[in-house]
C-alpha positions as CSV (number, residue, x, y, z in Angstrom):
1,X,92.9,154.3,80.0
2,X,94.3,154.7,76.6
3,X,92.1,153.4,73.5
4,X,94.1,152.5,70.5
5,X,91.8,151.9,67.3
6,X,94.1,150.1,64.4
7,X,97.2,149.2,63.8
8,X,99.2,152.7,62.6
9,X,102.2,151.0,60.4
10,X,105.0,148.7,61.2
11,X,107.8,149.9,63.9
12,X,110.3,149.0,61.2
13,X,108.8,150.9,58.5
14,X,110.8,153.0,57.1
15,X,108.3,156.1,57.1
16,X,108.6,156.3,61.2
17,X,112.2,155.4,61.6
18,X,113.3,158.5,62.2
19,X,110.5,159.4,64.6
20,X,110.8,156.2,66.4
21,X,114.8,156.6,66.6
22,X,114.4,160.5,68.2
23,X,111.5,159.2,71.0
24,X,113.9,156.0,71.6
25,X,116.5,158.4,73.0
26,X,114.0,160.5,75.1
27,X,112.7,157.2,76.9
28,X,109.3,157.6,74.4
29,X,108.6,154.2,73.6
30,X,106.2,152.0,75.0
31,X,106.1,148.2,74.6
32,X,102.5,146.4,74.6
33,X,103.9,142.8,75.7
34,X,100.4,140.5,74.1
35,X,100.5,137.0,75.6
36,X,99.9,134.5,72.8
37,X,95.9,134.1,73.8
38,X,95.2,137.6,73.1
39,X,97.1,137.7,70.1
40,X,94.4,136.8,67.4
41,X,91.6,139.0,69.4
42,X,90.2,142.0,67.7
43,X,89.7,143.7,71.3
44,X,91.3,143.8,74.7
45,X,93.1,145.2,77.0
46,X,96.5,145.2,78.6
47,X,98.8,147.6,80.3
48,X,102.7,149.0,78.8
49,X,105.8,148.1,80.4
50,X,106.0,151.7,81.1
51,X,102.3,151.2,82.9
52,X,99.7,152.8,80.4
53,X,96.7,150.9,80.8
54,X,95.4,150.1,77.1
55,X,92.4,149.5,75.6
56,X,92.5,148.1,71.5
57,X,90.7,147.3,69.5
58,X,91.3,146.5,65.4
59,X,88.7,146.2,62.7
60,X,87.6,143.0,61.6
61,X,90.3,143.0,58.3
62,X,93.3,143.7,60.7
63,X,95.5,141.4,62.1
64,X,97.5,142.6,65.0
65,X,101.2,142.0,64.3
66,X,104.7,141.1,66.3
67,X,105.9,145.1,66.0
68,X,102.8,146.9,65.4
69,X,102.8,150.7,65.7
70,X,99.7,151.3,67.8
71,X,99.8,155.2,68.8
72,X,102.4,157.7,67.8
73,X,102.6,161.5,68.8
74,X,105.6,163.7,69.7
75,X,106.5,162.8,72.7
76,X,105.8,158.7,72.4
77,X,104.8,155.9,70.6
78,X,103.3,152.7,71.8
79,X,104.4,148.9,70.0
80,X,102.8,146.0,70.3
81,X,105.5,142.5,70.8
82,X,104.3,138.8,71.0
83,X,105.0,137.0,74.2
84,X,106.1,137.9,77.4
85,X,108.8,140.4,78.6
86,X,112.1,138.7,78.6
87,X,114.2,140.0,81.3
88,X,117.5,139.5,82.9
89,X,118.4,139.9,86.3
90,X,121.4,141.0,88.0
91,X,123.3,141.9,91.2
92,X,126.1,143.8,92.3
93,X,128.6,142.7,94.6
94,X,128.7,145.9,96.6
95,X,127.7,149.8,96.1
96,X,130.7,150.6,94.1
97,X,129.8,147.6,92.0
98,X,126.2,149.2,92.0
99,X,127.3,152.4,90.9
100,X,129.1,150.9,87.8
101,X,126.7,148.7,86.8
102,X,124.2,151.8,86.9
103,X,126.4,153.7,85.2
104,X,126.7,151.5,82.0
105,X,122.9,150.8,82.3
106,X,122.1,154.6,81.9
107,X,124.8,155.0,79.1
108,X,123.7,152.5,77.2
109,X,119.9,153.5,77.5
110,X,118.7,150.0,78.9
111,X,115.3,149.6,80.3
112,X,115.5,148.6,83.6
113,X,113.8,147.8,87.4
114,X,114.8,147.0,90.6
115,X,113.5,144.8,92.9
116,X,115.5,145.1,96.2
117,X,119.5,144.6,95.1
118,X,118.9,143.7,91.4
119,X,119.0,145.3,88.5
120,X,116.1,143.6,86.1
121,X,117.2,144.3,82.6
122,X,113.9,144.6,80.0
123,X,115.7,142.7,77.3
124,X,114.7,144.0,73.6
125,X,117.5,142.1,72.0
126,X,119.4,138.8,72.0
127,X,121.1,138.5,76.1
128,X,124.7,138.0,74.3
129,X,124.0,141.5,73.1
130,X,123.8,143.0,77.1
131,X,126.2,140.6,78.1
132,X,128.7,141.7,76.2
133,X,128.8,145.3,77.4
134,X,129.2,144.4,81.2
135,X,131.6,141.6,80.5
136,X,134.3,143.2,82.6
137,X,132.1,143.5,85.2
138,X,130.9,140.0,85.1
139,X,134.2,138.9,84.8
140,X,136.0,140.4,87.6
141,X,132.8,139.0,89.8
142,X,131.7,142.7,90.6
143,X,128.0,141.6,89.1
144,X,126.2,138.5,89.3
145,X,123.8,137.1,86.7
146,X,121.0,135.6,88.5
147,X,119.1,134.5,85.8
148,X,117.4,135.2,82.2
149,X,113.6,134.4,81.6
């Protein structure tokens, strides 16, 4: 178990930006999804999407925050985001289908699962954003959305 004591900075803050933007590329960033109950608590615990099990806790005169920087070192950095993990989920028609759509997943640096044939995109921006790189594929009926939550 990780404890994380305070909130660090903001992830947009320009001091870490640099930071944050070299650990992005080397698959060093953590998200801390809070669910809207725990979101005014001063202490609890809940696990990454990457699976580090966290413990926080924040002083009484902090307020945790949508985009808090909880923990940075070299080689990661751990955010807190309000809500739940949207995700979007899609499936290949057939393995060369597969292999393109894994392809442009791993180019593009997505965050992704799989459970059994799909490919369950961790969305961190608006779905038009994804869908607009893997239009061809979409298009041509190689992949299948299955659906967004």
């Amino acid at each position: 178990m990780l404890r994380l004591h305070g909130i660090i900075g903001r992830a947009d803050d320009r001091a870490y930006a640099r930071q944050l933007h070299a650990l992005e590329h080397r698959g060093g960033i953590e998200l801390l999804f809070v669910p809207p109950a725990d979101a005014g608590r001063k202490r609890f615990r809940l696990t990454t999407d990457r699976g580090t099990d966290c413990a926080v806790s924040l002083d009484r005169d902090e307020d945790l925050i949508d985009g808090a920087l909880l923990y940075l070192e070299s080689d990661r950095a751990i955010i807190a985001r309000f809500g739940e993990q949207k995700v979007w989920r899609l499936t290949p028609r057939d393995p060369a289908s597969a292999l393109k759509l894994g392809w442009h997943a791993g180019n593009l640096h997505w965050r992704v699962r799989f459970e059994d044939d799909h490919l369950i995109v961790l969305l961190d921006a608006p779905l038009d954003t994804y869908r607009a790189r893997v239009q061809p594929l979409l298009d041509a009926g190689e992949v299948v959305e299955r659906d967004h939550v």
